[in-house]
C-alpha positions as a LaTeX table, in Angstrom:
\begin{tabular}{lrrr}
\hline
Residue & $x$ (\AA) & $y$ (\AA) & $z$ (\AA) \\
\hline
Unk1 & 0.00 & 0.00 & 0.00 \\
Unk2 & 0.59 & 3.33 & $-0.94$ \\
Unk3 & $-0.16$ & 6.63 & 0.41 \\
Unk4 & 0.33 & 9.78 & $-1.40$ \\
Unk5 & $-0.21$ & 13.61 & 0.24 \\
Unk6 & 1.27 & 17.27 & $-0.71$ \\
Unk7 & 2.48 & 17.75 & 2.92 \\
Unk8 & 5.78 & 15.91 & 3.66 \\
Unk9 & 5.31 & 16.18 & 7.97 \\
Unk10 & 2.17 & 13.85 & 6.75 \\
Unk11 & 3.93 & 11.52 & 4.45 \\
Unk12 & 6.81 & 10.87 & 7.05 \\
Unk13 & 4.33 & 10.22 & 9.16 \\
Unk14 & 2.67 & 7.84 & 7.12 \\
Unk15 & 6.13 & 5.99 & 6.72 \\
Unk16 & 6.94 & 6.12 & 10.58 \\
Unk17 & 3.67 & 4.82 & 12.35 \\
Unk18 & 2.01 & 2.32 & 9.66 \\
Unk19 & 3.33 & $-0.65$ & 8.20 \\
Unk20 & 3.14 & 1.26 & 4.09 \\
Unk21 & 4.91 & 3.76 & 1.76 \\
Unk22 & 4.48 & 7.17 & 2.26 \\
Unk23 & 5.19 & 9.63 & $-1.15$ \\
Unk24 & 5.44 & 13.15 & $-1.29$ \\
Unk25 & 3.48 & 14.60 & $-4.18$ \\
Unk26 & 0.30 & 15.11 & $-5.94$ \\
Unk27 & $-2.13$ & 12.62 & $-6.34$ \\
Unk28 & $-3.57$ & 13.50 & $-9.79$ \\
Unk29 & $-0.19$ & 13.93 & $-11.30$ \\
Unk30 & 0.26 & 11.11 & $-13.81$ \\
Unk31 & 3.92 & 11.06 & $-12.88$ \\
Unk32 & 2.89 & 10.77 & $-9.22$ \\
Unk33 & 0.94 & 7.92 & $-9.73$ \\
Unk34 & 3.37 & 6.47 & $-11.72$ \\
Unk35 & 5.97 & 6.79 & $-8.99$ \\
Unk36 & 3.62 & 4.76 & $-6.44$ \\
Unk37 & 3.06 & 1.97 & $-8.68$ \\
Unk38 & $-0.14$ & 3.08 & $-10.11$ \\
Unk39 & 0.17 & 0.27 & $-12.86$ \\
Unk40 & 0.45 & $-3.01$ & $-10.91$ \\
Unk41 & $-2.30$ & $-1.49$ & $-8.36$ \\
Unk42 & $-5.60$ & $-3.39$ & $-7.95$ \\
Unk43 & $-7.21$ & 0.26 & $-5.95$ \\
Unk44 & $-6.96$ & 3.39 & $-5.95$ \\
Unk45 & $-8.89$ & 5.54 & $-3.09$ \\
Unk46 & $-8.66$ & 8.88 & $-3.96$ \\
Unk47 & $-9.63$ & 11.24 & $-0.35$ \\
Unk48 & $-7.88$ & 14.29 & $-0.75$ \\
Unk49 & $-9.84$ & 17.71 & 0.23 \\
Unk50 & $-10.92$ & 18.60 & $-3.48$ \\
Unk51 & $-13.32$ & 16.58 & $-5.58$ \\
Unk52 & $-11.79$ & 18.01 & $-8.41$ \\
Unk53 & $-8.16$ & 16.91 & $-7.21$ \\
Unk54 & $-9.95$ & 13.24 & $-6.64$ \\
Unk55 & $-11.73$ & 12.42 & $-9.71$ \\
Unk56 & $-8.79$ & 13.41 & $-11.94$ \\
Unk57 & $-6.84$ & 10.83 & $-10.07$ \\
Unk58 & $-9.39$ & 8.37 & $-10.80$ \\
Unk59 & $-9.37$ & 9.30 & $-14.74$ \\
Unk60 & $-5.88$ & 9.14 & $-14.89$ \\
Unk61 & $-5.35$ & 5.89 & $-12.96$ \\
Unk62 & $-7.93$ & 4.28 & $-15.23$ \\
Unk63 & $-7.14$ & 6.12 & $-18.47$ \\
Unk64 & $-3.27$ & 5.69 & $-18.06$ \\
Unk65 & $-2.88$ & 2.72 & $-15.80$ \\
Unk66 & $-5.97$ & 0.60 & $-16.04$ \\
Unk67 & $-6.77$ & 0.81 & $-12.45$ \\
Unk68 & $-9.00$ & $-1.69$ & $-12.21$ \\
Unk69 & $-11.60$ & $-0.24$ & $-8.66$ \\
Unk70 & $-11.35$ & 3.72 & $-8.17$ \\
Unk71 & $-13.04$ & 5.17 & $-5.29$ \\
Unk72 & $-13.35$ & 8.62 & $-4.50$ \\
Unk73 & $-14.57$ & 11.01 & $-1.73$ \\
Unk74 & $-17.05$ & 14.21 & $-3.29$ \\
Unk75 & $-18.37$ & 16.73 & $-1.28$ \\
Unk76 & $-20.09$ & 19.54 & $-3.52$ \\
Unk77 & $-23.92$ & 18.82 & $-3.31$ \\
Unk78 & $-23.87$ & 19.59 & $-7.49$ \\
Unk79 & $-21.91$ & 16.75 & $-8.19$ \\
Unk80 & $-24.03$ & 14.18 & $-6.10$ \\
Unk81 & $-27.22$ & 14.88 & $-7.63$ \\
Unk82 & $-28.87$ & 12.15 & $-8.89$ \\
Unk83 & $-29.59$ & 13.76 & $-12.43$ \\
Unk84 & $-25.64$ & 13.70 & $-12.58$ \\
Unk85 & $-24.66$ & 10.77 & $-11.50$ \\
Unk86 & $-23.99$ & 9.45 & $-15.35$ \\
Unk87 & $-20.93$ & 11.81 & $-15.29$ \\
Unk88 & $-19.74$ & 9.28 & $-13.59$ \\
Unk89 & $-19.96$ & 5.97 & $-15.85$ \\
Unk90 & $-16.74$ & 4.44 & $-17.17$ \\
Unk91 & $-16.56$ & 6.82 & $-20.83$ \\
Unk92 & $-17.12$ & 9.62 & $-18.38$ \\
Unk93 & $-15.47$ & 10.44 & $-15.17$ \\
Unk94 & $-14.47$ & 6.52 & $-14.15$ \\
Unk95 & $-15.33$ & 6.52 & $-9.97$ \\
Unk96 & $-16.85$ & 3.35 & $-9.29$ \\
Unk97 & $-17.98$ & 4.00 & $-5.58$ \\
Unk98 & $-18.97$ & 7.94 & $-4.44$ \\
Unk99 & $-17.28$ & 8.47 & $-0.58$ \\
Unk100 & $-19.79$ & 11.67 & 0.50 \\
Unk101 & $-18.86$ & 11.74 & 4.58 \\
Unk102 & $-21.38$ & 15.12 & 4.94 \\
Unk103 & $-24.21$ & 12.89 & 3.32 \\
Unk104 & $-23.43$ & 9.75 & 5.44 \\
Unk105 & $-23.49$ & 11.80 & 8.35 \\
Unk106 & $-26.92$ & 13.63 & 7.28 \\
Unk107 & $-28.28$ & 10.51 & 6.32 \\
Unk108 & $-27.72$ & 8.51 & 9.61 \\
Unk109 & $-29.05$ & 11.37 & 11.70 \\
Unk110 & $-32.31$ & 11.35 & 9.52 \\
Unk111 & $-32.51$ & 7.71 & 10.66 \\
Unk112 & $-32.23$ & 8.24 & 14.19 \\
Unk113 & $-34.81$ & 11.17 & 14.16 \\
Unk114 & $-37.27$ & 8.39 & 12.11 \\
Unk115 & $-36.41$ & 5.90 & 14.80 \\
Unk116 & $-35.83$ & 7.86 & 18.11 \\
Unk117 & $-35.87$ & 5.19 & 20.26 \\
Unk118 & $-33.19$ & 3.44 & 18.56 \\
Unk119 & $-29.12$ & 4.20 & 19.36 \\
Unk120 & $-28.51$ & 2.81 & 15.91 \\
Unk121 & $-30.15$ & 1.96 & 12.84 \\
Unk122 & $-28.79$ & 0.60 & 9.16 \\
Unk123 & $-31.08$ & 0.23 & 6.05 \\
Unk124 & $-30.41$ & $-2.99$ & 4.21 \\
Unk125 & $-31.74$ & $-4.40$ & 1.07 \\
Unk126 & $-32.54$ & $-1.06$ & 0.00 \\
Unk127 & $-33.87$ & $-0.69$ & 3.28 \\
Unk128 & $-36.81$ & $-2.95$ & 3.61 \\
Unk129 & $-34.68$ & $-4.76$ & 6.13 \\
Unk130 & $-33.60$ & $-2.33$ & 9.03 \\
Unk131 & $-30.79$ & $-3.13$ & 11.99 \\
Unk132 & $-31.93$ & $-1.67$ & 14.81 \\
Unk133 & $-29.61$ & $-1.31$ & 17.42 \\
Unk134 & $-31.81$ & $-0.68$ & 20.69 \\
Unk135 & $-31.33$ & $-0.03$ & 24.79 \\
Unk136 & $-33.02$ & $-2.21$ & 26.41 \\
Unk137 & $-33.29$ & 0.15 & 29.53 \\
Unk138 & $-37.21$ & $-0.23$ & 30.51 \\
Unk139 & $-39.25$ & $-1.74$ & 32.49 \\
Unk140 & $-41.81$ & $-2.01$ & 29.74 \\
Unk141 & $-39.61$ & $-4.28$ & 27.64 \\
Unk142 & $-41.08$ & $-7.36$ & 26.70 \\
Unk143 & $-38.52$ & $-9.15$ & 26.34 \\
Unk144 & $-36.27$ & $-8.99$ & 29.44 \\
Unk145 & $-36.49$ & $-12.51$ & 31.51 \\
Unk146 & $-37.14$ & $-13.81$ & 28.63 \\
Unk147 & $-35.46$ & $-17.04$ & 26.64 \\
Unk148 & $-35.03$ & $-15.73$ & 23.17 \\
Unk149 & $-36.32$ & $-18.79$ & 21.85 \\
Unk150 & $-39.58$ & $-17.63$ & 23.48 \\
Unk151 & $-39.26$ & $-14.30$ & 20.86 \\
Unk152 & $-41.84$ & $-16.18$ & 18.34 \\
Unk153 & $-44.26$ & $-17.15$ & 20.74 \\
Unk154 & $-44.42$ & $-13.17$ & 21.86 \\
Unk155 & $-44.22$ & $-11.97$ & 18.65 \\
Unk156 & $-45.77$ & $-14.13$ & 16.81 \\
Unk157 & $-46.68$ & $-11.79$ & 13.37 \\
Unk158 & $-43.05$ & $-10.06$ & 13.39 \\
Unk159 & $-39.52$ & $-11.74$ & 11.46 \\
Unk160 & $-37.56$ & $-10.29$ & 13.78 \\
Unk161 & $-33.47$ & $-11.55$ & 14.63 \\
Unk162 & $-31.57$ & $-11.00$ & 17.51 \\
Unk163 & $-28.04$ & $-10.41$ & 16.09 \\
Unk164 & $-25.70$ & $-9.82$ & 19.16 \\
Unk165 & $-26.76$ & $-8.27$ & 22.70 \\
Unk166 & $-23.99$ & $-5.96$ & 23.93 \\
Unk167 & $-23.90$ & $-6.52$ & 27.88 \\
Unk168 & $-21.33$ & $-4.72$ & 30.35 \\
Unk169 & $-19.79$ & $-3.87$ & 28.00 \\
Unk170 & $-19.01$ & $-7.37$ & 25.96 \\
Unk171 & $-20.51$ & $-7.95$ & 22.97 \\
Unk172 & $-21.56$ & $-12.33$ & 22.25 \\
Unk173 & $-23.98$ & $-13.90$ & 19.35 \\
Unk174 & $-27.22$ & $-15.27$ & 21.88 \\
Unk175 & $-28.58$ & $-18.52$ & 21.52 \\
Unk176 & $-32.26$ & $-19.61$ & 21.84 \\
Unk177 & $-31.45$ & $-20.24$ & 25.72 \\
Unk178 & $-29.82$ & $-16.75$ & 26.85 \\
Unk179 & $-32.65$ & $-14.18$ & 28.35 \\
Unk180 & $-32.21$ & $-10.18$ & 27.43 \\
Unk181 & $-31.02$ & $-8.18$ & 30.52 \\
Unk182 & $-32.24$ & $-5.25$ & 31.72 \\
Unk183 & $-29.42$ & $-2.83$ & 30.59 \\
Unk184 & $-28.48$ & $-4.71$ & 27.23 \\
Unk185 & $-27.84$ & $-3.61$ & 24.46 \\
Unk186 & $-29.83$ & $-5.70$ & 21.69 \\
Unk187 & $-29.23$ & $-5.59$ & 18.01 \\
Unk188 & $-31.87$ & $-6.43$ & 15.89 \\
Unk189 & $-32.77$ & $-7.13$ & 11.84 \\
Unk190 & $-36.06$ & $-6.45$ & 11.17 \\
Unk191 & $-39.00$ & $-5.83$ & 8.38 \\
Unk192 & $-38.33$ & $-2.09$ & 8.35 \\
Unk193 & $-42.30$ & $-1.72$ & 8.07 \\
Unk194 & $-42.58$ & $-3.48$ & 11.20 \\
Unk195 & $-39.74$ & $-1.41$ & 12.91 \\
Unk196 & $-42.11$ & 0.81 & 15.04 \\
Unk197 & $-43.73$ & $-2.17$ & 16.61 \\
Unk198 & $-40.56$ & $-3.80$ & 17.23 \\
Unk199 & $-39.42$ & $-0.29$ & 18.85 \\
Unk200 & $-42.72$ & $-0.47$ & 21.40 \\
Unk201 & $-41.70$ & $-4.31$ & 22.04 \\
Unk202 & $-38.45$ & $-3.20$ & 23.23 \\
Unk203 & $-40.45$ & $-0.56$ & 25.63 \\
Unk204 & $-39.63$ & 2.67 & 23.14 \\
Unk205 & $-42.35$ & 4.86 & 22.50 \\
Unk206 & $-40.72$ & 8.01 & 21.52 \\
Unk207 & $-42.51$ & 10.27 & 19.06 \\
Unk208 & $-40.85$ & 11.52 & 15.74 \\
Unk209 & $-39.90$ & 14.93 & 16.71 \\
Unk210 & $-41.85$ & 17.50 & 14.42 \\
Unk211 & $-40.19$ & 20.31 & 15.50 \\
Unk212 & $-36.25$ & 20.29 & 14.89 \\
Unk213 & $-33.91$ & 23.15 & 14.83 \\
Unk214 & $-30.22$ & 22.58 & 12.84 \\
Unk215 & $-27.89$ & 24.50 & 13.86 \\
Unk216 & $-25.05$ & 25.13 & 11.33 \\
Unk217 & $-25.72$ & 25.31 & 7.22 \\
Unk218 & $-22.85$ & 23.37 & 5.69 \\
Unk219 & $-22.74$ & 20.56 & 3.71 \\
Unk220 & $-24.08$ & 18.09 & 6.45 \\
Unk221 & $-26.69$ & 20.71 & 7.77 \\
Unk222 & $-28.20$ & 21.46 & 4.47 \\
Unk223 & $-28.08$ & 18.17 & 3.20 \\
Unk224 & $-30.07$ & 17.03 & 6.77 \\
Unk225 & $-32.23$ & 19.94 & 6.01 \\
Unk226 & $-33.23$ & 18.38 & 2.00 \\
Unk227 & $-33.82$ & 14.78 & 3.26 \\
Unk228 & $-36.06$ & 16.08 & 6.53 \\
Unk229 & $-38.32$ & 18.22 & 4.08 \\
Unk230 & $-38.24$ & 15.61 & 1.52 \\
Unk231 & $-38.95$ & 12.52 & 3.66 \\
Unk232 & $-41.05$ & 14.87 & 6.32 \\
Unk233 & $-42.35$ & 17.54 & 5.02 \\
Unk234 & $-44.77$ & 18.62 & 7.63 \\
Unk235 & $-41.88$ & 18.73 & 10.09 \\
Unk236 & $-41.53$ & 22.76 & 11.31 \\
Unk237 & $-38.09$ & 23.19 & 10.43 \\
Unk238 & $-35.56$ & 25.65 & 11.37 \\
Unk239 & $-31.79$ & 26.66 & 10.25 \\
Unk240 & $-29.33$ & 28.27 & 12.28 \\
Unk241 & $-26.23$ & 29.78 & 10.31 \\
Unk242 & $-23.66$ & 31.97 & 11.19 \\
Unk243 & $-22.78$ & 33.35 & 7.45 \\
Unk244 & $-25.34$ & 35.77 & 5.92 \\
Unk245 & $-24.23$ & 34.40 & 2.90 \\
Unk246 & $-24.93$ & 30.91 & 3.20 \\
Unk247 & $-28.01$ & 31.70 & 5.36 \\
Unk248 & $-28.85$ & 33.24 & 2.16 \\
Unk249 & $-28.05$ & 30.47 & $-0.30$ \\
Unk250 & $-29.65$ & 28.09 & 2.11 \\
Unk251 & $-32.78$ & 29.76 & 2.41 \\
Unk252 & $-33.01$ & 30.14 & $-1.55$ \\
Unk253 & $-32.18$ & 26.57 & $-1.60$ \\
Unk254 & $-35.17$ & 25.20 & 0.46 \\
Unk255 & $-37.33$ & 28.02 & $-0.37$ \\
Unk256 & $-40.74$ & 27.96 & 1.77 \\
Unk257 & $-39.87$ & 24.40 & 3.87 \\
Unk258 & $-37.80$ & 25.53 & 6.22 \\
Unk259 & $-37.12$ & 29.30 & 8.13 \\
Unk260 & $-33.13$ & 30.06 & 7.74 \\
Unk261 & $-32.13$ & 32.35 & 10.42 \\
Unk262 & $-28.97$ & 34.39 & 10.10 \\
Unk263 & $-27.08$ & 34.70 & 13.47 \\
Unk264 & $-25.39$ & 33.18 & 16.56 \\
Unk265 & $-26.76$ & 30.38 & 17.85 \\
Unk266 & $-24.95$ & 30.87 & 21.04 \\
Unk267 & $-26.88$ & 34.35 & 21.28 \\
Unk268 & $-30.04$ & 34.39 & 23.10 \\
Unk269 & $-32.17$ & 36.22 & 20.59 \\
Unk270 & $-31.68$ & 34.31 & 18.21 \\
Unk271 & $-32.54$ & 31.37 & 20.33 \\
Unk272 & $-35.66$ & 33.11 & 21.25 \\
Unk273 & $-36.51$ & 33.86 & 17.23 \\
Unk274 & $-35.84$ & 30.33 & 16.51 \\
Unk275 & $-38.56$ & 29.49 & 18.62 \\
Unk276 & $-35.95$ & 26.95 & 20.57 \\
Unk277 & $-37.91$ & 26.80 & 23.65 \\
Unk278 & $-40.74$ & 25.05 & 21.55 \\
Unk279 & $-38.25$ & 22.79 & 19.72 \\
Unk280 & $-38.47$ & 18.96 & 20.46 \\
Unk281 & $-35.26$ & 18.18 & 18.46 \\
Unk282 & $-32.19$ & 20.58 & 18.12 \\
Unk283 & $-29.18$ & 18.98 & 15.80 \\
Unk284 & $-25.97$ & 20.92 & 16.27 \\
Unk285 & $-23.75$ & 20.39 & 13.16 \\
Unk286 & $-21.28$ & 23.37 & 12.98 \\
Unk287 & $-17.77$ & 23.39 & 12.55 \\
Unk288 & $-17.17$ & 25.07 & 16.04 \\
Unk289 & $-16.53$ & 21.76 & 18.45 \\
Unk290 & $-17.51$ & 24.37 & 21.34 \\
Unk291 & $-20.96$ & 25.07 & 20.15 \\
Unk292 & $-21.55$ & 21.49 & 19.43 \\
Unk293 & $-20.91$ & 20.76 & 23.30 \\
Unk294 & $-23.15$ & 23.14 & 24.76 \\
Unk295 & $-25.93$ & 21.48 & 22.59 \\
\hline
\end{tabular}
């Protein structure tokens, strides 16, 4: 393995703690790629901080070398649309997998605010299977005291699995025999149209919040903000940002499904314009690791 980056503090690095190369150069540079073996190479992950910088990699690794898997991280919302996503087909731009970390991030809050009793949840099968990872921390769950190979008998209309149970802190596969503790952690794959009964089973009855405040605009805050009014849109929704300008942008963005608010979310009057004391859900996803705490 090979890793390539401008900065040479990171490259040594690279070549002092991990057990690979580290090159000093960059990555879309044909002569670069040439230098780190490009044309024996089976991979090429290209995760610098520009998409451009990224997907020129990728076209030169398969155009020159004949990469033969190119993967590559893109963060600008216009290139992830799905109207564009043929720019990326092999006699395009040749990326075979799309790394979007802001949209993974969005996307995995938007599942917990769907599923708020749940610490964890996965779509699989194009999500009509759901993991469900829940706390089994109430006396209304069914299912503590119970064998597991009793689960049918109480739930006798649900497929449900019990996948691993997560208890003081060590995680083991259970067998029909082994009873769910109160205080275990229970991972479960379920019908994802059954998930909500499966959630009240477990003793969660949390409502879907309907009012939610972001706080913070960029690229994981606005792309939270299109999959809430797209998947929920008669959730009240409000925006936080710091930057008239993207307050701005935002607001032309999402037009009349959300209220952008320009200011400091750390101020109190914008807290009280936000409405924040009526809020049932407030997601803080600025870049300021301060302001994230105090939410």
């Amino acid at each position: 393995m090979t890793v390539i980056d401008a900065s040479p503090e990171q490259a040594r690095r690279v070549n002092e703690s991990y057990d690979v190369r580290g090159m000093v150069g960059h990555a879309s540079h044909p002569e670069v790629l040439e230098r780190a073996g490009a044309q024996g190479a089976d991979m090429l992950i290209a995760v610098t901080h520009s998409d451009e910088v990224n997907m020129v990699a990728c076209q030169v690794a398969y155009s020159l070398f004949n990469v033969r898997r190119r993967i590559a991280r893109v963060r600008h919302s216009g290139y992830l649309e799905k109207s564009r996503l043929g720019l990326y087909a092999r006699d395009q731009l040749p990326i075979d997998v799309i790394i979007s970390p802001e949209i993974e991030v969005a996307s995995g809050i938007e599942r917990r605010l769907r599923t708020p009793g749940a610490f964890d949840t996965v779509p699989l099968a194009e999500a009509r299977v759901q993991l469900l990872g829940i706390h089994c921390n109430s006396g209304a769950c069914s299912i503590v005291g119970h064998p597991l190979n009793e689960l049918k008998a109480l739930l006798p209309d649900v497929e449900v699995v019990v996948l691993a149970v997560v208890r003081n802190g060590q995680a083991f596969v259970p067998h029909g025999q082994d009873r769910i503790e109160r205080g275990d952690d229970v991972y479960v794959v379920t019908d994802a149209r059954q998930a909500d009964r499966i959630m009240r089973f477990f003793g969660h009855e949390e409502e879907v919040a309907r009012r939610v405040i972001i706080v913070g605009g960029g690229n994981v805050g606005l792309n939270l903000a299109r999959r809430l009014t797209r998947s929920s849109p008669s959730t009240s929704l409000r925006i936080i940002e710091h930057s008239r300008e993207r307050a701005e942008y935002i607001a032309q963005e999402l037009g009349e499904s959300a209220v952008v608010l320009h200011g400091d979310a750390l101020d109190k009057e914008t807290l009280v314009e936000a409405n924040v004391e009526d809020a049932e859900t407030i997601i803080a996803v600025t870049r300021c690791t301060r302001l994230t705490i105090v939410y």
